[in-house]
C-alpha positions as CSV (number, residue, x, y, z in Angstrom):
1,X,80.7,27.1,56.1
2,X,78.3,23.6,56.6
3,X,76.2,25.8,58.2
4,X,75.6,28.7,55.9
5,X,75.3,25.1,53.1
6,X,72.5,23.5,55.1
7,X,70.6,26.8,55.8
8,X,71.2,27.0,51.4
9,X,70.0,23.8,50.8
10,X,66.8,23.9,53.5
11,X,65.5,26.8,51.5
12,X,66.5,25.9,48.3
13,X,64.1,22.5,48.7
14,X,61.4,24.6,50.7
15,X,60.8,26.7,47.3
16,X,61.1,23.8,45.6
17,X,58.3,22.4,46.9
18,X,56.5,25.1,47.0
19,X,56.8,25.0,43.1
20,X,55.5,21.3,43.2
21,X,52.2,22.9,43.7
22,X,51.9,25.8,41.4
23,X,50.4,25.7,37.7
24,X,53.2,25.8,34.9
25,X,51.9,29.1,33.6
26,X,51.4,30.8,37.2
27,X,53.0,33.8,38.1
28,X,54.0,32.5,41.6
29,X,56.1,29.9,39.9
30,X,57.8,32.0,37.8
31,X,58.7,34.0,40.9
32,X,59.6,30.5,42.5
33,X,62.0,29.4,39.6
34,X,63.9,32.8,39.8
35,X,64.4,32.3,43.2
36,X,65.5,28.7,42.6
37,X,68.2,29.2,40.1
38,X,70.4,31.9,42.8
39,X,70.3,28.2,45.0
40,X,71.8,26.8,42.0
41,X,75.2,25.0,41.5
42,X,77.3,27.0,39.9
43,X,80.8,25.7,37.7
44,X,83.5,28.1,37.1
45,X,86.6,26.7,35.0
46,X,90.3,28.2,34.9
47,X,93.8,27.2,33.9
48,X,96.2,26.5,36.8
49,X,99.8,26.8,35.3
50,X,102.7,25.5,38.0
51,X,106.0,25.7,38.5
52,X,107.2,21.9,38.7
53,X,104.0,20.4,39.9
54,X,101.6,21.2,42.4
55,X,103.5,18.5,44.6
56,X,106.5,20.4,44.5
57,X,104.6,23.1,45.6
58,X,103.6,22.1,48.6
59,X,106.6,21.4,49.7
60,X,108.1,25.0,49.0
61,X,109.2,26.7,52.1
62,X,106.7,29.5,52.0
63,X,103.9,27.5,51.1
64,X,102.8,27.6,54.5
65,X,103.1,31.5,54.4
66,X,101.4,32.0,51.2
67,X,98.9,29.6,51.5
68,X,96.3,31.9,51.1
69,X,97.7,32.7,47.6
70,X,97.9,29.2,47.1
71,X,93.9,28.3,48.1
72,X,94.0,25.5,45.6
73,X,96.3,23.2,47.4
74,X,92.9,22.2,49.6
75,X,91.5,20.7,46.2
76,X,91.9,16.9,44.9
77,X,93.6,16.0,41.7
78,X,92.6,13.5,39.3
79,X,95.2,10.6,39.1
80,X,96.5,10.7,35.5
81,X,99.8,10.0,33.5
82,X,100.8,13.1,34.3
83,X,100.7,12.8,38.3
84,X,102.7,9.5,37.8
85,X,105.7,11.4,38.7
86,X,108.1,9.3,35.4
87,X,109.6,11.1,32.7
88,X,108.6,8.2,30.4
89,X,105.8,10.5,29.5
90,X,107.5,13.1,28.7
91,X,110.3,14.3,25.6
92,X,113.5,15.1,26.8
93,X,114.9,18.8,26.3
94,X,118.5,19.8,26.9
95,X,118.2,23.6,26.9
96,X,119.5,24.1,30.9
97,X,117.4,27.1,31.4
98,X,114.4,26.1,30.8
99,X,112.3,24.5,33.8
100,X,109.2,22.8,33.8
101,X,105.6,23.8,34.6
102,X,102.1,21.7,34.6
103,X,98.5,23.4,33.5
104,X,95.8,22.1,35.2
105,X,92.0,22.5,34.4
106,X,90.8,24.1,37.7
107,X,86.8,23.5,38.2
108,X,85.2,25.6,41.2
109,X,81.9,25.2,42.6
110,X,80.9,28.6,43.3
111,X,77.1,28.4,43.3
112,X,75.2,27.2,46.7
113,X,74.7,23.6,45.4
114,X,76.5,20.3,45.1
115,X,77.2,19.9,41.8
116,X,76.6,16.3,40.8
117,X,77.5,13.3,37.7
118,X,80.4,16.1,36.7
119,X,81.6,15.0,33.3
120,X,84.2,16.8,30.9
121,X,84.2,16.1,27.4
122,X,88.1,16.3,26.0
123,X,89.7,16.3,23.1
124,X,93.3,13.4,24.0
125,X,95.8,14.7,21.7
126,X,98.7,12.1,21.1
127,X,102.1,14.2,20.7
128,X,104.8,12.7,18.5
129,X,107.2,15.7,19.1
130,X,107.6,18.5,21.7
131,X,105.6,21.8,19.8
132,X,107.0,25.1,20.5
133,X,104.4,28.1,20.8
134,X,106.3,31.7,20.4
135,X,104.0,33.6,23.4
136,X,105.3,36.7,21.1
137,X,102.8,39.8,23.0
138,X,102.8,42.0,19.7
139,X,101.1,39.0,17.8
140,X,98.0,39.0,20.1
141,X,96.5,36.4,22.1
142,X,97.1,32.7,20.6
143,X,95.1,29.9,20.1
144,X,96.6,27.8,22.1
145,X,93.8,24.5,21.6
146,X,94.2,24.6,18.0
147,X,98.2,25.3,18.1
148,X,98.7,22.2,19.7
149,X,95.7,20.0,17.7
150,X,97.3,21.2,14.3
151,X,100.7,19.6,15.9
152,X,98.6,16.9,17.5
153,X,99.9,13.0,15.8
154,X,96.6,11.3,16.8
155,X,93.3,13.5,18.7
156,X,90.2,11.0,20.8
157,X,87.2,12.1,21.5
158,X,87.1,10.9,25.9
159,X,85.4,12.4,28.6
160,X,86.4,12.2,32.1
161,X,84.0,11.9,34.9
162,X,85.0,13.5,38.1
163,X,84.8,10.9,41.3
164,X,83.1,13.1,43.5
165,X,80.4,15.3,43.5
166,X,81.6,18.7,44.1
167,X,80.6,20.9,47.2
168,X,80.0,25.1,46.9
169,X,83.3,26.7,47.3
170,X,85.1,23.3,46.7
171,X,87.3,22.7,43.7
172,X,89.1,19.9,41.4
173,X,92.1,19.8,39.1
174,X,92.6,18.0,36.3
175,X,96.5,18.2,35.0
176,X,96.0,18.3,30.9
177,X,100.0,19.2,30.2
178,X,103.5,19.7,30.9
179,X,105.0,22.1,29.4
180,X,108.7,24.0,30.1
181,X,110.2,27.6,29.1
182,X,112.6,29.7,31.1
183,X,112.0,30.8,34.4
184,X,113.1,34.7,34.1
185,X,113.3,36.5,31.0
186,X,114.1,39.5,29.5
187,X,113.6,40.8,25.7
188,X,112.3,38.6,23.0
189,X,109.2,36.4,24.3
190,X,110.1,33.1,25.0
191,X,108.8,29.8,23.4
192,X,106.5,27.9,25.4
193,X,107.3,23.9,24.9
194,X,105.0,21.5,25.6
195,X,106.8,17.9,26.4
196,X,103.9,15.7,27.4
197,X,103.5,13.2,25.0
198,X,100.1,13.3,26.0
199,X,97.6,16.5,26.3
200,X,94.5,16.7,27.6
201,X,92.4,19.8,25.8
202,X,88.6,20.8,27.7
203,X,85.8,21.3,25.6
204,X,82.6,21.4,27.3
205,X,81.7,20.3,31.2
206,X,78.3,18.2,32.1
207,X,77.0,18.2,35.8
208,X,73.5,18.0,37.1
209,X,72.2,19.9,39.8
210,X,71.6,18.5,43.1
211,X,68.5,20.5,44.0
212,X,66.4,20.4,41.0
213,X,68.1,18.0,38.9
214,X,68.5,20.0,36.0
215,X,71.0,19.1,33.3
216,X,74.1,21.5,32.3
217,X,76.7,21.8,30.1
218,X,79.0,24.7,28.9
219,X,82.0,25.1,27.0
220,X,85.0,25.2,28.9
221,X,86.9,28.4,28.5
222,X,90.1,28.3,26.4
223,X,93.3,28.9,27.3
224,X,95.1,32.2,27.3
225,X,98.3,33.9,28.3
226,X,99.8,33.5,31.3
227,X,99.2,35.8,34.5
228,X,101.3,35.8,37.5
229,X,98.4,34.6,40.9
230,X,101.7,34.1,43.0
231,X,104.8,32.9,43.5
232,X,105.5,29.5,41.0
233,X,101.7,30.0,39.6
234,X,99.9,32.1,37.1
235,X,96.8,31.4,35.3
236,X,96.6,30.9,31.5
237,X,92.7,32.2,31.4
């Protein structure tokens, strides 16, 4: 894998300097960028919803067994209030069969560059009372970013800068809720609760290229519906 990186990088700076020398309307150059941009970092963004926590989860028995379901367990996670591991932040439900789950922003470097200065710009949503979201199929697919702002008590414009540069074909998490419904279910859709008095919601993601230094930003994809990856995970878009 470092390898196949280096070889990347080597040739990725040789046609970079090799565009050093060409004129900015030359054909050769344009040639030269195209080539340039497949050496590109590349960020890919996805919702990482867990049973528990991702702690939990690798403790499961089968996590070992699995693991190549569970690839993400390799990545780092951002300290926030919600890796604390106290309730404090959290509302308190008393419906036994529901269980708990955390969402996490998964980032993925899947270009064949570092991607540096990674910066995400959020919207912090102080929560005065749990929300409860029907995830009803036959209404369609729900906004769940503007459910949960039109509950929202107070909303902050923050970023968050990431504290590493990210490698290709590493990845980060950032946890931006807890929520909790039932584990099993059958008949009417159940709600979906977010208890986090706190909720982090993406809206665009900054990082500069480590081979030509270009500048990028992107929305950040919203969140969806959840679909089963494996056992205790699915992914909410």
């Amino acid at each position: 894998m470092i390898s196949t990186v280096l070889a990347a990088i080597s040739t990725a700076l040789g046609i970079f300097l090799s565009l050093k020398g060409c004129g900015q309307g030359d054909l050769e150059a344009e040639n030269l960028r195209a080539q340039l941009s497949s050496y590109e970092p590349v960020l890919e963004t996805a919702y990482l919803d867990i049973t528990g926590d991702i702690y939990s989860l690798t403790r499961s028995p089968d996590s070992v067994k699995v693991n190549s379901d569970h690839f993400f367990l390799d990545y780092k996670i951002l300290n926030n209030e919600l890796t604390s591991g106290s309730d404090a932040g959290l509302f308190v439900f008393n419906d036994s069969d529901l269980i708990t789950h955390t969402v996490y922003l998964m980032i993925e470097n899947k270009g064949k560059a570092a991607a540096n200065d990674i910066e995400i710009a959020v919207n912090k949503c102080t929560i005065n009372m749990s929300i409860s979201i029907s995830e009803d199929p036959a209404a369609g697919e729900l906004d769940y970013a503007a459910l949960i702002e039109s509950a929202a008590g107070r909303q902050t414009p923050a970023s968050i800068k990431l504290p590493i540069n990210l490698q290709p074909g590493n990845g980060y998490l950032v946890p931006i809720l807890v929520s909790a419904r039932p584990p099993v279910y059958n008949g009417p859709a159940p709600n979906w609760h977010v208890i986090s008095k706190s909720v982090v919601l993406p809206k665009t993601i900054r990082f500069k290229s480590s081979i030509s230094g270009k500048a990028v930003s992107s929305p950040v994809r919203k969140m969806r519906s959840p679909v089963r990856l494996a056992e205790g995970v699915e992914i909410r878009g």
